[in-house]
C-alpha positions as CSV (number, residue, x, y, z in Angstrom):
1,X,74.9,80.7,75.7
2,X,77.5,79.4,77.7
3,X,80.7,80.3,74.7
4,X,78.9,83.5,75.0
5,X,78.8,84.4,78.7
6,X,82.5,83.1,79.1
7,X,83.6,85.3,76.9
8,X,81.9,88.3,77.6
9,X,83.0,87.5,80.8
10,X,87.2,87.3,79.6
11,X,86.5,90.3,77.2
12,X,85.0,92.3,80.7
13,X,88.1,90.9,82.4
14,X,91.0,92.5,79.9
15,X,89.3,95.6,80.0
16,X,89.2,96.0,83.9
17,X,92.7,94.9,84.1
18,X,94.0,97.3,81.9
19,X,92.7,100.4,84.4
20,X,93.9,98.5,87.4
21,X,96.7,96.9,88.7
22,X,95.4,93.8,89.3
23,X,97.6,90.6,89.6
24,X,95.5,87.7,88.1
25,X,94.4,85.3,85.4
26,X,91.7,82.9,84.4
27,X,92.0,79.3,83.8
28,X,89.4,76.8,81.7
29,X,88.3,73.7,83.9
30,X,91.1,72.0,82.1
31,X,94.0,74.4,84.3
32,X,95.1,76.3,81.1
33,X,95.0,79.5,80.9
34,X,92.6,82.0,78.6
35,X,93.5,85.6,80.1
36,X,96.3,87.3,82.2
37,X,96.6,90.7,83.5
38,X,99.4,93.1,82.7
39,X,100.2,93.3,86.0
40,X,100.5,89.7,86.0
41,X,102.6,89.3,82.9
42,X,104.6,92.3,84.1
43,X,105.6,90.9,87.6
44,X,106.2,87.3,86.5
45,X,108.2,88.9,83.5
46,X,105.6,86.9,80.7
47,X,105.8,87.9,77.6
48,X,102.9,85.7,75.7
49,X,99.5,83.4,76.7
50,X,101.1,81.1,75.0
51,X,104.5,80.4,76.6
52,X,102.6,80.8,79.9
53,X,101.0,76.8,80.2
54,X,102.0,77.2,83.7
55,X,99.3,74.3,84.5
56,X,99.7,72.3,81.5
57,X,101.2,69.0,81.6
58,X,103.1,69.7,78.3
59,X,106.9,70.7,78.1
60,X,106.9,74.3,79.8
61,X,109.2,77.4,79.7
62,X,110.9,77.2,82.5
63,X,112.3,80.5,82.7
64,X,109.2,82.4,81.8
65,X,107.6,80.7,85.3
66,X,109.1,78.8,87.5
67,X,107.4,79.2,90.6
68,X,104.2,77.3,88.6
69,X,106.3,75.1,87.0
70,X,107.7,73.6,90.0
71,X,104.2,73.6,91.8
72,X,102.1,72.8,89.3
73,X,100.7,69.8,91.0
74,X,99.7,71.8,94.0
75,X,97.8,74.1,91.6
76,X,95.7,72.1,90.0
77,X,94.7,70.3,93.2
78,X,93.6,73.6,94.4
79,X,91.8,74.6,91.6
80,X,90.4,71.3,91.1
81,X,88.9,71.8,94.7
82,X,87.3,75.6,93.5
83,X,86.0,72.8,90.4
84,X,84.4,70.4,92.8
85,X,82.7,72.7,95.5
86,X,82.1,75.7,93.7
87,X,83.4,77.6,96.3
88,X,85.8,80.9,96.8
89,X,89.2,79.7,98.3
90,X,92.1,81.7,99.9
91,X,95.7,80.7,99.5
92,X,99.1,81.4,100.9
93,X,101.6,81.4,98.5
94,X,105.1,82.1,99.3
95,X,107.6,82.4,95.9
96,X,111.6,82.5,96.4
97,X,113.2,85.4,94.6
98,X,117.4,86.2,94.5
99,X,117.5,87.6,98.2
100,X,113.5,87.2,99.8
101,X,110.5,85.6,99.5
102,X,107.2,87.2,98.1
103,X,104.2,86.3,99.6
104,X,100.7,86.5,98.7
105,X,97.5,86.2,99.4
106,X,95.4,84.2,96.2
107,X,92.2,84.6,96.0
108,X,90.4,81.7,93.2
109,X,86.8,82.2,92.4
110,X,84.7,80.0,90.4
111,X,83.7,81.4,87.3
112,X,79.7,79.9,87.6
113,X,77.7,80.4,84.2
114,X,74.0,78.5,83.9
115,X,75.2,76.5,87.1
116,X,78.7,75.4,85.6
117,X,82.3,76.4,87.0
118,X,83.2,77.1,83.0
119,X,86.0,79.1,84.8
120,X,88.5,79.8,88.1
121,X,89.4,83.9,88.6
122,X,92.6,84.1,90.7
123,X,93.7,87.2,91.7
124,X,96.9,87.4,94.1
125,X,97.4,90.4,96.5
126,X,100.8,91.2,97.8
127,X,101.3,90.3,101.3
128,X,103.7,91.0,103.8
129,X,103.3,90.3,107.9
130,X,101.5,92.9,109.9
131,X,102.2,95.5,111.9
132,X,99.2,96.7,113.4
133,X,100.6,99.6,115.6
134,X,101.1,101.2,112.6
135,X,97.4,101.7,112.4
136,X,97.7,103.8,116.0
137,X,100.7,105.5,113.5
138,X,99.0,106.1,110.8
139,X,95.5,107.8,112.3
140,X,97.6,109.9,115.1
141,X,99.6,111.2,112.0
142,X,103.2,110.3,113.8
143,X,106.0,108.7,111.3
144,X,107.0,105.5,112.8
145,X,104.7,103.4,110.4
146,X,106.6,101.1,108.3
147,X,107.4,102.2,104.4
148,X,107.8,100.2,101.1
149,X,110.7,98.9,100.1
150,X,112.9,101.8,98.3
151,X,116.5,100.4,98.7
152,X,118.4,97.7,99.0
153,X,121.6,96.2,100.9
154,X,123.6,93.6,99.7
155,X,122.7,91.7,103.0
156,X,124.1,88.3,103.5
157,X,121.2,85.7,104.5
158,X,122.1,85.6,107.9
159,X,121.9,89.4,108.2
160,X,118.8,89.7,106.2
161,X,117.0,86.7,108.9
162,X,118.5,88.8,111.8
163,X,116.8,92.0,110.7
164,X,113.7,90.8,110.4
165,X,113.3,89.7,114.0
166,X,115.1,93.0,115.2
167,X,112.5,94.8,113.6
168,X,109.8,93.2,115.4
169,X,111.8,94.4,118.4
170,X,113.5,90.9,119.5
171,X,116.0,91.4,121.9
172,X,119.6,89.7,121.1
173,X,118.5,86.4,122.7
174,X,114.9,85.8,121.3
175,X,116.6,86.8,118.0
176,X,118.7,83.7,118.9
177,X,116.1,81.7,120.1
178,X,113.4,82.2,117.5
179,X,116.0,81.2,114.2
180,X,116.8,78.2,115.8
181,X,113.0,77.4,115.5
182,X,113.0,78.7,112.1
183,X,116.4,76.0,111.8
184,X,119.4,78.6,111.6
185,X,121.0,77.7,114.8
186,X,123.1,80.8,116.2
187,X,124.7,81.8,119.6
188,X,123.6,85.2,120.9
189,X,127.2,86.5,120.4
190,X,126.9,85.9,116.7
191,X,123.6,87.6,116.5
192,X,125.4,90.8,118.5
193,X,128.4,90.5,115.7
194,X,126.0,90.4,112.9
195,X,124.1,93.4,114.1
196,X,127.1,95.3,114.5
197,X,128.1,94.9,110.8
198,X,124.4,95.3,109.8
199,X,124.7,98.8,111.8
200,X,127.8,99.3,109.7
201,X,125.5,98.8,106.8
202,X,123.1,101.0,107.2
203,X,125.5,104.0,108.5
204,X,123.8,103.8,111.5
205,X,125.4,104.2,115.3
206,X,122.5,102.6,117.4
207,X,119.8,99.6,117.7
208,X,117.3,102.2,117.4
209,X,118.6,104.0,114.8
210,X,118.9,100.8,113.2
211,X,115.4,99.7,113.3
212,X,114.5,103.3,112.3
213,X,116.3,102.9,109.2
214,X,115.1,99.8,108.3
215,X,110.9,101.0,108.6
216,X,112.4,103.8,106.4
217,X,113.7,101.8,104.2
218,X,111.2,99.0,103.7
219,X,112.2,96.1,105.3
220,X,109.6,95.2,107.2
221,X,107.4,93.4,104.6
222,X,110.6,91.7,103.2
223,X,110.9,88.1,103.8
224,X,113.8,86.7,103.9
225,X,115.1,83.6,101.9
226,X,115.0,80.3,104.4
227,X,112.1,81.5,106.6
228,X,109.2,80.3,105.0
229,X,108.9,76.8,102.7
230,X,108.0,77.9,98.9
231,X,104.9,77.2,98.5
232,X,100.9,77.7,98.1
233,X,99.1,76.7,101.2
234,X,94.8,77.1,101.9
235,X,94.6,79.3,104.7
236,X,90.4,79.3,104.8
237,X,90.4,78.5,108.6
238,X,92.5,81.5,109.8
239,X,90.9,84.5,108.3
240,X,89.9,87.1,111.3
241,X,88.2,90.5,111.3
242,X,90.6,93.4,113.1
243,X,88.3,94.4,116.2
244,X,88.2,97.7,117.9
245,X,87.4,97.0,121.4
246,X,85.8,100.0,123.3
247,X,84.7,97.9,125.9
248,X,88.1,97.9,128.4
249,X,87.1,95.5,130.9
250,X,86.8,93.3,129.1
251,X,90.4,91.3,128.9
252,X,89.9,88.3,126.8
253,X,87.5,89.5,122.7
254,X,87.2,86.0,121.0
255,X,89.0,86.8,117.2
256,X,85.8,86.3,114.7
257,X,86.7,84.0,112.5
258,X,85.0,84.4,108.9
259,X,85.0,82.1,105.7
260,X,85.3,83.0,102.2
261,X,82.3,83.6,100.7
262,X,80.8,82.7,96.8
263,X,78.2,84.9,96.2
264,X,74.9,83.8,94.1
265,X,74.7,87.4,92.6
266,X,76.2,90.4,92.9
267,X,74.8,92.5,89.5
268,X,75.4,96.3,88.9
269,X,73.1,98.1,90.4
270,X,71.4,101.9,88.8
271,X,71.0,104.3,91.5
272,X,69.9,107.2,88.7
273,X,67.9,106.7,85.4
274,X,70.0,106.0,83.0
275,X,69.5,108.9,80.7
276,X,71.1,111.2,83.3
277,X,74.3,109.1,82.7
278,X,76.8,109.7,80.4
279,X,77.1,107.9,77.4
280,X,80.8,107.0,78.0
281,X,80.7,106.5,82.1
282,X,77.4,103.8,80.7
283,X,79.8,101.8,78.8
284,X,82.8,101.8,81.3
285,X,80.6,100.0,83.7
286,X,79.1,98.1,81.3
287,X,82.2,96.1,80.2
288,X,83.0,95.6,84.2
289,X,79.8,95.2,85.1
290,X,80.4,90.8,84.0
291,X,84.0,90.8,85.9
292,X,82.5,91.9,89.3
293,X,79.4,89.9,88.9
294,X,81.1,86.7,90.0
295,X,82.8,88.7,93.1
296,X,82.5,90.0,96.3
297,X,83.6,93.1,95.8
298,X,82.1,95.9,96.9
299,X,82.5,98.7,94.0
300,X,81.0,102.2,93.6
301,X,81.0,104.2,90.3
302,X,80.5,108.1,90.6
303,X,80.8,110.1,87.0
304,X,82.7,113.1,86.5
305,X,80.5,115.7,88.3
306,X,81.9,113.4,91.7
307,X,77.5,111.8,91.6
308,X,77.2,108.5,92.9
309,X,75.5,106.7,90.4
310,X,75.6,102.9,91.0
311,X,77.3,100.2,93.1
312,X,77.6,96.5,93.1
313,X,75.8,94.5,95.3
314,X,77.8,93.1,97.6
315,X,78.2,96.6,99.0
316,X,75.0,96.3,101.1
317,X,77.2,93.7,103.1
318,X,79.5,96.4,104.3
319,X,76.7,97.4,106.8
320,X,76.7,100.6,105.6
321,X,74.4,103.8,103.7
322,X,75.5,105.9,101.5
323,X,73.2,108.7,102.4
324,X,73.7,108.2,106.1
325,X,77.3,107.2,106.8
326,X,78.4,110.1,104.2
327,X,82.0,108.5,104.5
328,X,81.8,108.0,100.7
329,X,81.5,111.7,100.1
330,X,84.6,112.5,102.4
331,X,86.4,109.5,99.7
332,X,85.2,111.3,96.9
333,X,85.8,115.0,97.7
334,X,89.7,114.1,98.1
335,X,91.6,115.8,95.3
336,X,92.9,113.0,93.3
337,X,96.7,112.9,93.0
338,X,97.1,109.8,91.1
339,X,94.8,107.6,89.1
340,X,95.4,105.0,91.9
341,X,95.2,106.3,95.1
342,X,94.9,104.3,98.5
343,X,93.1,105.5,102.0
344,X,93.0,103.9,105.1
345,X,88.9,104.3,106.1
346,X,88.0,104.5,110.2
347,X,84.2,105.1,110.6
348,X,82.1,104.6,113.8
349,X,78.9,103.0,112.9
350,X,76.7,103.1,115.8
351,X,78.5,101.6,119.0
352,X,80.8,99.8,116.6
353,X,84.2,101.3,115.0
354,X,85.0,99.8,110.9
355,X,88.0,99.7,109.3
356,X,88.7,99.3,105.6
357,X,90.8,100.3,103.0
358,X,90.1,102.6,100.0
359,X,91.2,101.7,96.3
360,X,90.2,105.4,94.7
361,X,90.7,105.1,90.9
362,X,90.0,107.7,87.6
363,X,88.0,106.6,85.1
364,X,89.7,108.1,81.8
365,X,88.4,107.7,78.2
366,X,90.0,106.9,75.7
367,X,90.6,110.7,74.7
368,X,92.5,110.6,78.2
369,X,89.6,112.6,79.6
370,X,88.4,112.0,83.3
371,X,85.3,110.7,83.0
372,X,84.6,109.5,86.5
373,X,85.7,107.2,89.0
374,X,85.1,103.8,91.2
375,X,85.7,103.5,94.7
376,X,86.6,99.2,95.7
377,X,86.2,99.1,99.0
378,X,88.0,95.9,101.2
379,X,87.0,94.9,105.1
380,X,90.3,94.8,107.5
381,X,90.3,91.1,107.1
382,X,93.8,89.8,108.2
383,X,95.0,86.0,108.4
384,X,95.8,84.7,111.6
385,X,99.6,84.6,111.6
386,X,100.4,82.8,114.8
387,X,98.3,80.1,113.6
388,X,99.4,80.2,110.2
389,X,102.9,79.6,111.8
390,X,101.3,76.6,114.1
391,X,99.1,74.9,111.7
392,X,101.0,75.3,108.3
393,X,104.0,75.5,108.6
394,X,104.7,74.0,111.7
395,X,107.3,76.6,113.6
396,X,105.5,77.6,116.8
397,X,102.9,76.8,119.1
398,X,100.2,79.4,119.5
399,X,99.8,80.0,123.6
400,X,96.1,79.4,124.6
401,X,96.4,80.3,127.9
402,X,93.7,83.1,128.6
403,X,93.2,85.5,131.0
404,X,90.0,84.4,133.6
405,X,87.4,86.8,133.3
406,X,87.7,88.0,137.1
407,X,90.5,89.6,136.5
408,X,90.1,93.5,134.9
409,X,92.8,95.5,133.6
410,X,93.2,99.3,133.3
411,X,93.1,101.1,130.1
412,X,96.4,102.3,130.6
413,X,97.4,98.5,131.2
414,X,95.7,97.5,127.5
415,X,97.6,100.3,126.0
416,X,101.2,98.9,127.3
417,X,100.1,95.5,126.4
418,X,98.8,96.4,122.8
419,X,102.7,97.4,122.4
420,X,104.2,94.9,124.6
421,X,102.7,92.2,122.7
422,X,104.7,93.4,119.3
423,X,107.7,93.6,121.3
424,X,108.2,97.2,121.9
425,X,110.3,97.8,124.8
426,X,110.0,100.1,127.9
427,X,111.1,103.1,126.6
428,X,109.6,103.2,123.2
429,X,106.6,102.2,124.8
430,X,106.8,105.4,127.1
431,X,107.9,107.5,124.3
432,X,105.3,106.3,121.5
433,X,102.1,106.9,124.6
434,X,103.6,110.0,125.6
435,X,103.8,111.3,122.0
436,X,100.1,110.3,120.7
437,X,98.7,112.2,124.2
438,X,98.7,109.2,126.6
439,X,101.9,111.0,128.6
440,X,103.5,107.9,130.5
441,X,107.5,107.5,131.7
442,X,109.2,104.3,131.1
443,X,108.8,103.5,135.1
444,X,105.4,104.0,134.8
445,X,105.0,101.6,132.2
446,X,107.4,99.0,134.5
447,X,105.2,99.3,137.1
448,X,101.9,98.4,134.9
449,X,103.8,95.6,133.7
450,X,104.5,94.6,137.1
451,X,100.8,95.0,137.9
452,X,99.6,93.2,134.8
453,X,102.2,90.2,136.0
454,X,100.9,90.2,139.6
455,X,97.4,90.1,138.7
456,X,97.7,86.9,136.3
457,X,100.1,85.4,139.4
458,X,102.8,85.2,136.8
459,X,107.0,86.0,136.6
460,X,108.6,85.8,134.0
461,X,108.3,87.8,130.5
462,X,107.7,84.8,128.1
463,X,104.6,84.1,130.0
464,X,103.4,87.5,130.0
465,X,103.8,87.3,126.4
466,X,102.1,84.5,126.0
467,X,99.3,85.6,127.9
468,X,99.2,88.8,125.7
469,X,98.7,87.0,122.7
470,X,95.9,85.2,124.0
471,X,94.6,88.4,125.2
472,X,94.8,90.9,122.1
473,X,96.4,89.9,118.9
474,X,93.7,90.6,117.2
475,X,92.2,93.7,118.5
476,X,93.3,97.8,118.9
477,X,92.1,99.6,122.2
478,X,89.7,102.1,120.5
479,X,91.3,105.4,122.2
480,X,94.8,104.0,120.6
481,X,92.7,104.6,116.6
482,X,91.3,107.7,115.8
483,X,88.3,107.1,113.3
484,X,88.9,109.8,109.5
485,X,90.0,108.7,106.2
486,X,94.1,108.5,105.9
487,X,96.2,108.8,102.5
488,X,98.0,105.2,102.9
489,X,99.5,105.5,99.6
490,X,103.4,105.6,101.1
491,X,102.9,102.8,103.8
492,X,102.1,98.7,103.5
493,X,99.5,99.3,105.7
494,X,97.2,97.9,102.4
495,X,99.3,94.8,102.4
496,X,98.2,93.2,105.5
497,X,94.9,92.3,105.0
498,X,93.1,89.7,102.8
């Protein structure tokens, strides 16, 4: 029964990897491979199963994969841990390229058949740091949200480490400051001189323009070679839900903290009687009905007429009903552009606002006719990168200073300090408030600062920003989201999030 099941299971997995770009494999309890993606073999350029023993302790291609050649070990520790407690882990993996580091987020599940792990799933998501602003960006329909990467410079490393910090919005000396914590120790007149050439680079006249170009271009998700050790690291005890707060006096929202889940089920469930199903839409979800039985995915399958007409379910865990929340209908009722299309989701559920993003794709027969479609649905569930930076690899110290709960800030103060805390200065400040309706000059946003300093009795800016972080790094003022569905399909907004 077992032989049977697994392979059901690997034959349920090729065919729901060939409709979607999903970047995974399955391994045997022995850490050799039985199935990989396309999308796997096509990003780590491998050709054939069988040149791809990435975990075997026999005499391996190097070429084909180095990244699990050279951490092999590390692997099979952490799958031998998904082996031993059954459990769904989440990973960090960080893979040197020619000029950046990828990162990713890796999902392992255990493949449990009759009460056995006869398998591990690992599927590995793209990952590059947040921006969350661009969320405010994004729903108020204004273009300063970050893009993917389109086009390269030949950037020297130095450059390449500088422009990521002056994209966050460093100033000349923190730039300074924070690669000399990263270990690339550099005077604040070197950082000025490598600006200027990067400015040179990019055809560009100012720092502004400069960072501009760089959103435009894409570099905000790059990671540059020399910041982060290569590497996979289990990052289980930082995983936070995004919060909208709508509450504003309140100053300090505690970041809920979640765990990966295994489910015990999560079957295919028939919302219609199967006879008013089409014969080929029946199948379709047949053969992926065993690949997202051992997840927690939450999936929806409509037919071609647009009619919901089953779900996984794990989608009861969203907190959500189809026939009430109607928010699958507005997903649905989009014209599809692509047969992969991304949406950023904002509902208000009760008193409480959701976030999620939207994987919309085409079901197609193999006549190349639509046939229907399935809607994956993920939770904004981000890791914690401050303490990913504290407790992994060991950079910086996360300020736990908080804010006592006498004190009560303005809504107008949360807004500054939602920017302020990702580095935005003054005047973009003043101009990105002003521009989404919240009209504010640049001295109006000093003096809230000021305000905001006097009433935690504090001076000097790195204390302020240390306090922010404490306060809100993990939630958006409600007024500065607006709640719809959003085409995300030309942002990274989909790369943040676990």
């Amino acid at each position: 029964m077992s032989y049977n099941a697994i392979n059901d299971y690997l034959e349920s997995f090729k065919f729901t990897t060939k409709t979607q770009d999903i970047i995974a494999y399955v391994t045997n309890r022995h850490h050799q491979p039985l199935a990989l993606s396309p999308k796997f073999k096509e990003v780590f350029n491998i050709a054939e199963i069988e040149e791809t023993l990435f975990f075997s302790t026999q005499k391996t291609d190097k070429n084909s994969s180095p990244f699990f050649y050279r951490f092999q070990k590390t692997l099979i520790e952490q799958e031998q841990q998904v082996l031993n407690n059954k459990l769904h882990h989440i990973f960090l993996q960080v893979i040197n390229q020619t000029t950046s580091s990828k990162l990713y987020i890796v999902h392992k599940f255990p493949i449990i058949i009759d009460s056995v792990v006869q398998a591990i799933y690992t599927c590995m998501l793209p990952y590059g740091f947040p921006r969350i602003p661009d969320l405010t960006f994004i729903t108020f329909n204004t273009n300063h949200y970050a893009r993917p990467l389109t086009s390269e410079y030949k950037l020297t490393e130095k450059q390449h480490l500088i422009l990521f910090f002056l994209i966050r919005n460093h100033s000349y000396a923190e730039i300074s400051s924070w690669m000399s914590a990263f270990g690339h120790t550099i005077s604040v007149a070197r950082v000025n001189e490598h600006i200027i050439n990067l400015k040179q680079i990019f055809n560009v006249d100012t720092r502004v323009e400069l960072i501009d170009k760089a959103l435009e271009k894409g570099y905000y998700s790059e990671v540059p070679l020399g910041l982060l050790q290569e590497g996979s690291y289990l990052i289980d005890d930082f995983l936070f839900k995004l919060k909208v707060v709508q509450d504003y006096s309140i100053p300090v929202a505690t970041p809920e903290y979640i765990k990966p889940t295994t489910p015990e089920r999560n079957r295919i469930l028939y919302l219609q009687e199967a006879k008013l199903i089409t014969q080929d839409i029946s199948n379709h979800i047949d053969k992926i009905s065993q690949f997202y039985f051992h997840l927690d995915t939450p999936v929806y399958f409509f037919d071609d007429k647009k009619t919901l007409i089953a779900q996984t379910e794990y989608c009861m865990s969203l907190g959500l009903d189809f026939h009430e929340s109607k928010f699958l209908q507005e997903i649905i009722s989009v014209p599809t552009e692509t047969n992969n299309s991304k949406y950023l989701q904002v509902i208000q559920v009760n008193k409480a606002v959701k976030i999620f993003i939207v994987y919309k794709d085409t079901i197609i027969n193999e006549f190349k006719e639509i046939i229907g479609y399935s809607i994956r649905i993920s939770p904004y569930i981000m890791p914690s990168i401050p303490l990913i930076m504290e407790k992994v690899f060991n950079v910086v110290k996360l300020p736990y200073s908080s804010v006592p709960e006498e004190i009560i800030f303005t809504k107008k103060q949360l807004f500054v300090i939602y920017f302020y805390i990702r580095n935005f200065w003054n005047q973009r400040i003043s101009q990105i408030l002003s521009e989404i309706g919240f009209k504010m000059t640049s001295g109006r946003v000093n003096e809230h600062l000021a305000n905001i300093k006097s009433k935690l009795k504090i001076n000097a800016k790195n204390q302020l920003l240390d306090r922010a972080i404490a306060m809100n790094h993990h939630f958006i003022p409600r007024e500065l989201i607006k709640t719809g569905l959003f085409n995300i399909n030309d942002t990274e907004i989909d790369k943040w999030i676990c």
